[in-house]
DODOLO-992420 format. One line per field, with one value per residue (C-alpha): residue number from 1; chain; z, y, x. Coordinates in Angstrom, 3 decimals, always signed. Layout:
% residues N
num <- NUM	...
chaine <- A	...
up <- Z	...
north <- Y	...
east <- X	...
END
This chain:
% residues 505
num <- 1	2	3	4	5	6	7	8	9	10	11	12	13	14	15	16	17	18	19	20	21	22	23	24	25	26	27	28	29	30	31	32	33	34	35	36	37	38	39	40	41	42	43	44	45	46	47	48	49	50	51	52	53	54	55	56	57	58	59	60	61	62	63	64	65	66	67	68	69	70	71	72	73	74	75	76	77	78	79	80	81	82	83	84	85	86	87	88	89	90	91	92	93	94	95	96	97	98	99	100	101	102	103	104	105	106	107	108	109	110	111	112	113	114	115	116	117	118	119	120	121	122	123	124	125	126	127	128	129	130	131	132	133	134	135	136	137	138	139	140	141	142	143	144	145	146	147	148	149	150	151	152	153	154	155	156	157	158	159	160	161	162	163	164	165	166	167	168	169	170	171	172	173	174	175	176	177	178	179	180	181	182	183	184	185	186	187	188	189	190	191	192	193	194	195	196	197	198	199	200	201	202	203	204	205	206	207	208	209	210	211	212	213	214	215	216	217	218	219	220	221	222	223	224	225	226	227	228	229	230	231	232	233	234	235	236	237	238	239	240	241	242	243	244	245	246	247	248	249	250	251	252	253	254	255	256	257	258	259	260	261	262	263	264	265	266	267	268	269	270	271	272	273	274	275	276	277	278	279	280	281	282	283	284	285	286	287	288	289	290	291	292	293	294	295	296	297	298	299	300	301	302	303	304	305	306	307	308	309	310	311	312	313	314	315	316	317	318	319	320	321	322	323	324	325	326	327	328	329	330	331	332	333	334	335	336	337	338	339	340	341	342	343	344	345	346	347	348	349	350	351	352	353	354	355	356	357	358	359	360	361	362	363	364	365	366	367	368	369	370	371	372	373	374	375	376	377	378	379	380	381	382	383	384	385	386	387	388	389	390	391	392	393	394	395	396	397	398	399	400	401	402	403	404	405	406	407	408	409	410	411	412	413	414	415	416	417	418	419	420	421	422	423	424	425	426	427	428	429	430	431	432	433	434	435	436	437	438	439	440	441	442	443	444	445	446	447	448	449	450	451	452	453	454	455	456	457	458	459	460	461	462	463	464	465	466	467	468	469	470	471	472	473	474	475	476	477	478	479	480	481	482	483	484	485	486	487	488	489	490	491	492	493	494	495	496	497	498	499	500	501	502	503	504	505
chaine <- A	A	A	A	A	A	A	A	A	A	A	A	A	A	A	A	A	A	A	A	A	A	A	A	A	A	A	A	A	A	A	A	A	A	A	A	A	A	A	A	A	A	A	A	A	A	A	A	A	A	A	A	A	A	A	A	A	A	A	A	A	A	A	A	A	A	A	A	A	A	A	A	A	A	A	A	A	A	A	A	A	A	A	A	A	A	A	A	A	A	A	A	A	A	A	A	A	A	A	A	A	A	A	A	A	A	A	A	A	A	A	A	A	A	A	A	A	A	A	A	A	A	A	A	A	A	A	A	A	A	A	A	A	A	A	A	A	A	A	A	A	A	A	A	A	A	A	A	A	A	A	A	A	A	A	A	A	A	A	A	A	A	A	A	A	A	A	A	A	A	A	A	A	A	A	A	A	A	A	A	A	A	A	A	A	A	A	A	A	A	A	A	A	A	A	A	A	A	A	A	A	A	A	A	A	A	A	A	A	A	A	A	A	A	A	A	A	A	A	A	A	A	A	A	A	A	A	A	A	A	A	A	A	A	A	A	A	A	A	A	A	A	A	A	A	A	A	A	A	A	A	A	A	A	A	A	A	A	A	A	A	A	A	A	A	A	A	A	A	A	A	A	A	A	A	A	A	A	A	A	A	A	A	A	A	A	A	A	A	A	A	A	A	A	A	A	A	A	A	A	A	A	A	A	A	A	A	A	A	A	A	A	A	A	A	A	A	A	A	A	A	A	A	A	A	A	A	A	A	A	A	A	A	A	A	A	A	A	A	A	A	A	A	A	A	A	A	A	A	A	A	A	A	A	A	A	A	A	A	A	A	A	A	A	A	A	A	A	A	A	A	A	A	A	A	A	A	A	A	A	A	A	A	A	A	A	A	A	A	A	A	A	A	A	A	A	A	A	A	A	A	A	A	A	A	A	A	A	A	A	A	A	A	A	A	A	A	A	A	A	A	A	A	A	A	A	A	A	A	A	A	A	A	A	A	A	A	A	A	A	A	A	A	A	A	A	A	A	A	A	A	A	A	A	A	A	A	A	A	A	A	A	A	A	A	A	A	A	A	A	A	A	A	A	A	A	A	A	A	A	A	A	A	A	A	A	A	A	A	A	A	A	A	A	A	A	A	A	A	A	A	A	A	A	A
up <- +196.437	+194.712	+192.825	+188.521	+187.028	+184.109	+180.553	+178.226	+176.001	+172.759	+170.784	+167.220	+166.011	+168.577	+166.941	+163.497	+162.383	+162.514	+160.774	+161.687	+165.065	+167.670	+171.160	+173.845	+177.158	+178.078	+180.290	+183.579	+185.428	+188.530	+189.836	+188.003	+188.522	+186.333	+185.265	+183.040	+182.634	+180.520	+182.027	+179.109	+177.650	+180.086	+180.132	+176.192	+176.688	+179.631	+182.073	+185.895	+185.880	+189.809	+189.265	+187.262	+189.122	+192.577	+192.596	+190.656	+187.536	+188.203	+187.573	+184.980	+182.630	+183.363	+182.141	+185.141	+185.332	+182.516	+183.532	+182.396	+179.106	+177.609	+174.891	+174.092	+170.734	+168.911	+165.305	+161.587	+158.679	+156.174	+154.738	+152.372	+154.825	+153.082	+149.558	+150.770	+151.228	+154.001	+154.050	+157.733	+160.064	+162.845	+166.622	+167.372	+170.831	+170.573	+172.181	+171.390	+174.582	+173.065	+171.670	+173.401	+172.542	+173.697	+174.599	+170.537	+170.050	+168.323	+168.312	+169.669	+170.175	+173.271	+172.726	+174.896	+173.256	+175.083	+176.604	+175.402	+173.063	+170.438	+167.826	+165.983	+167.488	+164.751	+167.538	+169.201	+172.910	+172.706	+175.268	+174.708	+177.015	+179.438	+176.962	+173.597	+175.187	+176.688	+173.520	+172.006	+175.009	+173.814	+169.806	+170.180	+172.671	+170.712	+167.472	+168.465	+170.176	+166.633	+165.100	+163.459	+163.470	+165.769	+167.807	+171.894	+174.746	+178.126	+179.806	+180.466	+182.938	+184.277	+184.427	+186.704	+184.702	+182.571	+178.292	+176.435	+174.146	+173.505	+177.176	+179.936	+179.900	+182.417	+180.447	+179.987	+178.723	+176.754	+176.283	+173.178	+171.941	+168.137	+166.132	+164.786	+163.822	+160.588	+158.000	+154.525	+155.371	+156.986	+153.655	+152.536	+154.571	+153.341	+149.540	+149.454	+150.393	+148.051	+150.566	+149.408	+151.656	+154.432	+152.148	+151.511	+155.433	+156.082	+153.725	+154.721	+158.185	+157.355	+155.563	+158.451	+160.926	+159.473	+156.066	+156.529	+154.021	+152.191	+152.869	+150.066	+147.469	+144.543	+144.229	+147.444	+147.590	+145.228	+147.295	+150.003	+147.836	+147.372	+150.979	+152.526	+149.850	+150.410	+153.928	+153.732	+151.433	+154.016	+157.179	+154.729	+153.992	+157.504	+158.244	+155.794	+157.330	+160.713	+159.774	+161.124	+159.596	+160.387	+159.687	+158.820	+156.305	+156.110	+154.769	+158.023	+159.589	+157.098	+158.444	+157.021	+159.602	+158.406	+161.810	+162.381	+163.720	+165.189	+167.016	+166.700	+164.497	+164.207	+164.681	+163.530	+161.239	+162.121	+159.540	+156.525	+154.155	+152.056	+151.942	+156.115	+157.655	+161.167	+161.364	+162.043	+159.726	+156.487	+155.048	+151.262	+152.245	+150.997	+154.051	+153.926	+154.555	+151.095	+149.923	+151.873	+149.821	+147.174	+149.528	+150.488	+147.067	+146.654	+149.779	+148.392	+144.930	+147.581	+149.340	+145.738	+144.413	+147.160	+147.087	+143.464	+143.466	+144.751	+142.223	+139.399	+139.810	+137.949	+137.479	+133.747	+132.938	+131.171	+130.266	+134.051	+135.097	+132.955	+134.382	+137.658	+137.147	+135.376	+137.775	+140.791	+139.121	+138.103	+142.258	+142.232	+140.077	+141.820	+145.058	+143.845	+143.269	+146.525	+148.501	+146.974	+147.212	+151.116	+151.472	+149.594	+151.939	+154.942	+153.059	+152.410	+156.038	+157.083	+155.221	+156.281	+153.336	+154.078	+151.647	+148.881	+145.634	+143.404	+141.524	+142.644	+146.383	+146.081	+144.132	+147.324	+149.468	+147.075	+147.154	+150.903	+151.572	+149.277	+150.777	+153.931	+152.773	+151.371	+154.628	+156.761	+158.759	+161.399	+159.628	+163.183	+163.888	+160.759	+159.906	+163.905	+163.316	+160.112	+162.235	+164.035	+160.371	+160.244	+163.291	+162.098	+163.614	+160.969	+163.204	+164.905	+161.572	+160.624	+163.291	+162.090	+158.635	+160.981	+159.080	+156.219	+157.440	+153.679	+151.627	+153.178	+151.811	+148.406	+149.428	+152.455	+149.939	+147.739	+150.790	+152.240	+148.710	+148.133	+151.849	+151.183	+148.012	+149.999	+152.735	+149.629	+149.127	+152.782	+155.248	+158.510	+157.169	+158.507	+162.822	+162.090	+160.481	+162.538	+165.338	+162.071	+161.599	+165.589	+165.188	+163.297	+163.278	+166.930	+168.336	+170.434	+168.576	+170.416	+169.921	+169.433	+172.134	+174.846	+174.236	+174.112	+177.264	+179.098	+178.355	+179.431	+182.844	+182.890	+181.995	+183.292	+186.588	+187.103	+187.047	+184.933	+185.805	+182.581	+180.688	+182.896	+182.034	+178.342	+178.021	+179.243	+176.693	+174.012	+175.001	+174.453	+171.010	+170.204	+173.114	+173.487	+177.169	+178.435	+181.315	+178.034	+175.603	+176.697	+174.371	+171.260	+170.872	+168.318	+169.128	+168.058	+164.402	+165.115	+167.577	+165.097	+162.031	+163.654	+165.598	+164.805	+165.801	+166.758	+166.301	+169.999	+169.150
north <- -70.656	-68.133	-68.861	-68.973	-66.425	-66.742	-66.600	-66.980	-69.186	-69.728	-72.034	-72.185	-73.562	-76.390	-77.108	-77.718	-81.423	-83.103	-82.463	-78.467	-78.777	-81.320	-80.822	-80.399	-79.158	-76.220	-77.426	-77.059	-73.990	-74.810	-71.300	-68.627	-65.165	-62.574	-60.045	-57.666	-57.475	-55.362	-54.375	-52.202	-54.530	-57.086	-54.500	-55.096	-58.710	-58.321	-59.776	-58.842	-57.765	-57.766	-61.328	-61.811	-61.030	-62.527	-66.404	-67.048	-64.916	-66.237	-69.983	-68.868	-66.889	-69.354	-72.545	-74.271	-73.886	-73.395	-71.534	-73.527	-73.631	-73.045	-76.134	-75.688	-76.629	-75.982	-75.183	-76.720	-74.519	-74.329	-71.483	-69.862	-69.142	-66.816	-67.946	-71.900	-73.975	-75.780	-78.220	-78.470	-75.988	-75.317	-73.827	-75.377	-73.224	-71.958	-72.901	-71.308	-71.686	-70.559	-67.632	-64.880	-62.247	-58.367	-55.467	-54.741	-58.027	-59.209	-62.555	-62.488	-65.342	-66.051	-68.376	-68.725	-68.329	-69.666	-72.625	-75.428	-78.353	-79.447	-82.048	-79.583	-78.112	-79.496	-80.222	-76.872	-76.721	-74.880	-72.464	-68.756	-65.902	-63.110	-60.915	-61.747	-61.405	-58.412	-57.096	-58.726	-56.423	-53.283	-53.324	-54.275	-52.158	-49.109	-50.051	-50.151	-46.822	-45.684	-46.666	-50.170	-53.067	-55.810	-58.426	-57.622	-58.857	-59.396	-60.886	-62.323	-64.399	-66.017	-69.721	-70.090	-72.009	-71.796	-71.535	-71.995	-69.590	-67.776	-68.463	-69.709	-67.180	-66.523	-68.808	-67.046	-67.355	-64.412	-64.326	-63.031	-61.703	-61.815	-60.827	-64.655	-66.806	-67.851	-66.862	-67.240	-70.261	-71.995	-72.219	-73.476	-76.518	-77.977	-76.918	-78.615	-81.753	-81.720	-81.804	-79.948	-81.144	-79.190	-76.178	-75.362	-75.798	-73.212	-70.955	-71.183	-70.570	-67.725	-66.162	-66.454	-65.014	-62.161	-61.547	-62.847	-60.523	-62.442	-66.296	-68.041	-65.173	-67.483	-65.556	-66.039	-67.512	-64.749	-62.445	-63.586	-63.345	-59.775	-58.558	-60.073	-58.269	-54.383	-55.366	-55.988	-53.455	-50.708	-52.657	-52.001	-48.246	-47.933	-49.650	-47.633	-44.633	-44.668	-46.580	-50.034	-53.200	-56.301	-58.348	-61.662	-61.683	-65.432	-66.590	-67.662	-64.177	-63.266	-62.825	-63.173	-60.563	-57.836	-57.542	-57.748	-60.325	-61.791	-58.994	-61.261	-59.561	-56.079	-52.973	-49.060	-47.155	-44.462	-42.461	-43.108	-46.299	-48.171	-50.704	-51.513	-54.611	-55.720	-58.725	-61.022	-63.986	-61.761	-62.194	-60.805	-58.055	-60.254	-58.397	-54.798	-51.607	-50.849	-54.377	-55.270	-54.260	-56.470	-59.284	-58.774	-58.875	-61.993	-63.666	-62.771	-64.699	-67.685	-67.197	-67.194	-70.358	-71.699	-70.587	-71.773	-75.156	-73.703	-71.537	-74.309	-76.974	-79.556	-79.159	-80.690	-77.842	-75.871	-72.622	-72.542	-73.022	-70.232	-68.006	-68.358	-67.974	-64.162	-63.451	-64.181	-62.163	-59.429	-59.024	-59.634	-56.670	-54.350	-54.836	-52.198	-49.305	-50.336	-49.879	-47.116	-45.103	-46.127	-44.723	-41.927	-41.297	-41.458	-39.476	-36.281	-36.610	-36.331	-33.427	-31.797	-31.360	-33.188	-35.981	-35.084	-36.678	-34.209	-36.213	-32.351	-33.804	-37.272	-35.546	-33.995	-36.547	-38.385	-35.798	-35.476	-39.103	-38.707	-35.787	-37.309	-40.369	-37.776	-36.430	-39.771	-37.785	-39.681	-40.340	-39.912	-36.680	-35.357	-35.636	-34.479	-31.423	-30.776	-29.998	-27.738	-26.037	-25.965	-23.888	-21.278	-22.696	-24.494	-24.339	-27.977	-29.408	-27.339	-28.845	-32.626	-31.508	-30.444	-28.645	-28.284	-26.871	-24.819	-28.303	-28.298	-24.847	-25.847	-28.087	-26.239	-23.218	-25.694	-27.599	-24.079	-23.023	-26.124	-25.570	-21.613	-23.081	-25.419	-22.267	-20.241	-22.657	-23.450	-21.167	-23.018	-25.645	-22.889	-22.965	-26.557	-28.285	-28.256	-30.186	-32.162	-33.351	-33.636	-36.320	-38.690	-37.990	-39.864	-38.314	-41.725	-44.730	-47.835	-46.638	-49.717	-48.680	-48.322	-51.449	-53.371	-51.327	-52.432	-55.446	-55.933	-54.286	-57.363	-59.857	-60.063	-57.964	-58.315	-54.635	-53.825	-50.484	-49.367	-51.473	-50.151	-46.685	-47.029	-48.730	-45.669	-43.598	-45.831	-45.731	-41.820	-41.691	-38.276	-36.403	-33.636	-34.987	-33.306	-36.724	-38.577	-36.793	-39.117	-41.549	-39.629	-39.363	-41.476	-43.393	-42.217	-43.373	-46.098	-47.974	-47.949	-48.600	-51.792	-52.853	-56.566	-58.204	-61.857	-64.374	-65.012	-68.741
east <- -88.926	-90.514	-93.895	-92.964	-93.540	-96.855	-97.043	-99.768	-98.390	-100.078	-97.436	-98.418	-94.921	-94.956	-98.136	-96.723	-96.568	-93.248	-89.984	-89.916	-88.405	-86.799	-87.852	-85.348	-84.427	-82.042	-78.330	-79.015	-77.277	-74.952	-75.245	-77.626	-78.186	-80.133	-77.936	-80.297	-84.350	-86.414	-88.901	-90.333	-90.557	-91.659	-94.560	-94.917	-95.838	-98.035	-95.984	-95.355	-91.742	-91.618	-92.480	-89.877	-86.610	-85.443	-84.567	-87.857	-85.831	-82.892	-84.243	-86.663	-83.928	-81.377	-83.455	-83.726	-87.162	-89.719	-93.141	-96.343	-97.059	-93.815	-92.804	-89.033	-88.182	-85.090	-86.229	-85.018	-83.565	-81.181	-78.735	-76.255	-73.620	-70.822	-72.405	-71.849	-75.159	-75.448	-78.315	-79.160	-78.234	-81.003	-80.962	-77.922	-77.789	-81.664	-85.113	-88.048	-89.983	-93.345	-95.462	-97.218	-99.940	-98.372	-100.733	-101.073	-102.587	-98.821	-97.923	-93.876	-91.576	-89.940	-86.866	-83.649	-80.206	-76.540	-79.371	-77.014	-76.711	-79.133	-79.428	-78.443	-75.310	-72.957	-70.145	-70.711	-71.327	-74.470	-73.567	-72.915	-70.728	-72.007	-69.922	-71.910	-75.282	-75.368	-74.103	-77.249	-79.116	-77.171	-77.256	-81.147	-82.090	-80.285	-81.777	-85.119	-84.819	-83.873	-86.859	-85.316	-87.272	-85.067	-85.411	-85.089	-83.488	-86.021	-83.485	-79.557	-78.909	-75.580	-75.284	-72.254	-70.655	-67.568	-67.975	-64.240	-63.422	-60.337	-60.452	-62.674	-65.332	-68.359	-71.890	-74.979	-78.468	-80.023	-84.055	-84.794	-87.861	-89.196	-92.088	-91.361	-87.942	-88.536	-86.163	-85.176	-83.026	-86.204	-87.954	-84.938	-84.618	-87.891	-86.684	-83.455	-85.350	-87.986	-90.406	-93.371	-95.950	-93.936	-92.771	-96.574	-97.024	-94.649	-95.588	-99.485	-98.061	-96.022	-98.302	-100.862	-98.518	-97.207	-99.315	-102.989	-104.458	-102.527	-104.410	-105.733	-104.659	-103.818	-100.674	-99.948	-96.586	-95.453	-96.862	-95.014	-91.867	-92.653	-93.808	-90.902	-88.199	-90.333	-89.988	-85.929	-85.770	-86.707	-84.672	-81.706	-82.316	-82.506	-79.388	-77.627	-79.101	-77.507	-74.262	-74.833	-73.244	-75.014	-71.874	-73.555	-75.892	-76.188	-80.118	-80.501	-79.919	-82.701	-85.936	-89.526	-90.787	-88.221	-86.851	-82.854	-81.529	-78.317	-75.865	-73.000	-70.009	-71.787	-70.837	-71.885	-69.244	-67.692	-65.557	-67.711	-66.218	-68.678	-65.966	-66.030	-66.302	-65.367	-66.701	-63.524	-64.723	-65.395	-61.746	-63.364	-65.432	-68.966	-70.922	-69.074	-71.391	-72.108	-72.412	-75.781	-78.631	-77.314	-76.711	-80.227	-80.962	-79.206	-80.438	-84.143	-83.025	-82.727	-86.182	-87.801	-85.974	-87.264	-91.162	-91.019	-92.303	-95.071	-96.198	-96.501	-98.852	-96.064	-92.326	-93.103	-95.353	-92.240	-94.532	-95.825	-92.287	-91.336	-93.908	-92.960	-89.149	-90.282	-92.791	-89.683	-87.426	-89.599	-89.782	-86.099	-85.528	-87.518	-86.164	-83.330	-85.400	-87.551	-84.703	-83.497	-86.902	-86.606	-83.221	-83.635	-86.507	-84.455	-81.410	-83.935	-85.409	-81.743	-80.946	-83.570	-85.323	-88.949	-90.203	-87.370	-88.445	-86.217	-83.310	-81.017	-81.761	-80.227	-77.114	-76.742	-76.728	-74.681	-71.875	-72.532	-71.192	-68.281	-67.480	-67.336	-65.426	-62.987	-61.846	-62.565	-65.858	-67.665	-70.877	-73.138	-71.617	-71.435	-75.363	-76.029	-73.793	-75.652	-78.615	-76.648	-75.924	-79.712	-80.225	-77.109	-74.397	-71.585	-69.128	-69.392	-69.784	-66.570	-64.635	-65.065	-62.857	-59.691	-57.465	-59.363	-63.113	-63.075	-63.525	-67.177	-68.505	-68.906	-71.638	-72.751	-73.900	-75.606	-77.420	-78.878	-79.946	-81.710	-83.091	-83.933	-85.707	-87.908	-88.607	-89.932	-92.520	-92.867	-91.439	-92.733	-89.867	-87.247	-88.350	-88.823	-85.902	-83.012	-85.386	-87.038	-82.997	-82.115	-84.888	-83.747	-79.707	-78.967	-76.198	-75.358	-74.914	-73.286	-69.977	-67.654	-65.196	-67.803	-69.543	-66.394	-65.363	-68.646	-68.773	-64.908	-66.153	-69.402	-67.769	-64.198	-65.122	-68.840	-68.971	-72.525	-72.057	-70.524	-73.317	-76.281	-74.732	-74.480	-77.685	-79.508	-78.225	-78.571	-82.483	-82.306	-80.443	-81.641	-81.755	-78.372	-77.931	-74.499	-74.593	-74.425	-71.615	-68.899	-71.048	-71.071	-67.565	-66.081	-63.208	-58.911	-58.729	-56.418	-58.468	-61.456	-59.065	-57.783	-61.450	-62.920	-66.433	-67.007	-69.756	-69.847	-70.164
END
């Protein structure tokens, strides 16, 4: 047997009194075998990736052996879960194994997902498909080539055994990797208790892991309030930006860090609809597209009723009370015009127009969406061919109105006058813009058709092929690769018109 692989374990959370987590021990796996390691980002934590695969992987990814060090835990929290509270919820399928330090000097979680049941499983089995996590390794591996913060997938491993679904499904165990796992629905476990003593805990700890300047500030926890909603306020812009639809916007799926989380029901639109959803369990629309900036919003309302008790010194002080409530919402409030300012940002960048900042350039982009809901336009083609526009070719951009390319030169002439006017000032911006735009328009996104398609080919025939295939140009979202184009075509409107997402659970 192979020697196990090392990590430098550092484990903070483990370190945490009692009440924050339950220690367990991931289901043994009858027959395992690692199906996908990153060894980027292997490379990212300091680790020896050769180390890492062979029958030493295979035991280590699986759960059947844990390296020294690690202390699996499966953590507590809380959450709003389609606008329903649920007191308790917790890693019912989760172990954080322990903490590392990567080449940066970052402090990144290491936790197993799919590992089985927990004291906190609720009746589930714990378990989780190959299907679901490799889709984990494909959504996070594409949005963090696209500059989004995300968690990341090191590895998936196959268990052997059998998880019931729909159907009996091949189990795997996906190692996931995050700048931490706490989340708006952690602060709300201690909260809903009344337990102070721990909410202040978690707080100091928060704040020490991902805002230090931030220690003893006696604003702190309102400070805390306020990094975490500029830091969701850009993730959303961002999301926005490139089409993606997280699907589940529970306050669990929320995370202090600003990283996304959780690539169960998600999926990347493709003819623009503020009103899509796919996820199979959103009967009303709550997590649509175009509703999650306020659900962020909302979800931030959570994390500050939450943080509150902390900001008075005694829930009978009515004026302190009172303070705290304005000073909450007064972050509340601004969390609008945060986001906005971020996607705005990414809107001008987009367009090709620099920093933006006039009120004329978010007009545009304004009438650029509707125009492209008009006439039902892929949104990732549509802001890729607009590049092409930059460099003097409209014709591709042309093509994606079919019969009727003439509905796009009102707003054509107005975009390359507000362009020419920005060249008058600037005229380096003309050589440079239609590469300024190929740089942050992807033309591959994971199209929903080819991940479904590869992970059809993984899971029912052990084929990774397909996966392997679309992984690599996922990594290269920007890059006009003719071995790639099959990937950045959208799918026939009635496949995408009828597609659904599932949790995976």
């Amino acid at each position: 047997m192979a020697a196990m692989p090392t990590f430098a374990f550092d484990n903070t959370y483990a370190r945490l009194p009692g009440g924050f987590f339950v220690r367990a021990t991931p289901a043994e796996a009858p027959a395992p075998q690692l199906l996908f390691l990153n060894t980027d980002l292997a490379a990212e934590l300091g680790l020896d990736a050769q180390a890492l695969q062979g029958d030493a992987g295979d035991a280590l990814f699986s759960g059947n052996t844990l390296p020294p060090g690690a202390e699996p835990i499966a953590q507590a929290y809380a959450g709003h879960q389609f606008g329903g509270f649920s007191p308790q919820l917790g890693d019912g399928r989760a172990l954080l194994l322990g903490e590392v330090i990567d080449r940066r000097g970052q402090r990144r979680d290491i936790a197993f997902k799919g590992s089985g049941r927990t004291v906190f499983s609720r009746g589930g089995d714990g378990l989780a498909a190959v299907g679901p996590m490799l889709r984990e390794v494909l959504i996070g591996e594409a949005m963090h080539a696209l500059g989004v913060p995300t968690t990341r997938a090191l590895a998936v491993a196959a268990t052997g055994a059998r998880v019931q679904r729909e159907g009996a499904l091949p189990g795997a165990v996906l190692t996931r990797v995050a700048a931490s796992h706490l989340r708006v629905g952690s602060f709300q476990f201690f909260a809903a208790r009344g337990d102070l003593e721990r909410l202040a805990t978690l707080a100091d700890y928060a704040l020490a892991r991902h805002d230090p300047d931030l220690a003893g500030v006696p604003d702190r926890h309102l400070q805390l309030l306020r990094r975490v909603a500029e830091r969701q306020a850009t993730l959303i812009a961002q999301w926005l930006n490139l089409g993606f639809i997280h699907g589940v916007m529970n306050t669990d799926n929320m995370t202090i860090s600003g990283e996304t989380i959780d690539y169960g029901p998600c999926a990347f639109m493709e003819a623009y609809d503020p009103a899509t959803v796919f996820s199979s369990i959103d009967h009303h629309g709550r997590y649509a597209y175009g509703n999650q900036a306020a659900i962020a919003r909302w979800n931030l309302a959570r994390l500050a009723e939450a943080l509150m008790p902390l900001m008075v010194d005694s829930p009978d002080d009515e004026a302190a009370v009172q303070r705290a409530v304005a000073d909450c919402m007064a972050v509340i409030d601004a969390f609008p015009a945060w986001h906005d300012a971020a996607l705005r940002r990414g809107q001008a960048a987009k367009l090709g127009l620099g920093d933006g900042g006039d009120t004329a350039d978010a007009a545009l982009a304004d009438d650029w969406l509707a125009l492209l809901q008009a006439h039902r336009v892929d949104f990732t083609l549509a802001w890729r061919r607009l590049a092409d526009a930059a460099a003097g070719d409209a014709n591709p951009l042309r093509a994606l109105f079919g019969e009727q390319p003439a509905a796009l030169n009102p707003w054509l002439d107005r975009w390359q006058a507000r362009c020419a006017q920005l060249d008058t000032a600037n005229p380096a911006l003309t050589a440079a813009r239609a590469d300024h735009m190929r740089q942050v328009n992807p033309l591959v996104i994971p199209r929903n058709h080819r991940v479904e398609d590869a992970l059809a080919a993984a899971q029912g025939d052990g084929d990774l092929t397909p996966f392997d295939d679309l992984l690599a140009a996922l990594r290269r979202p920007f890059d006009d690769d003719p071995a790639a184009a099959r990937f950045a075509e959208p799918a026939p409107a009635a496949l995408s018109a009828g597609y659904r997402t599932f949790c995976g659970t």
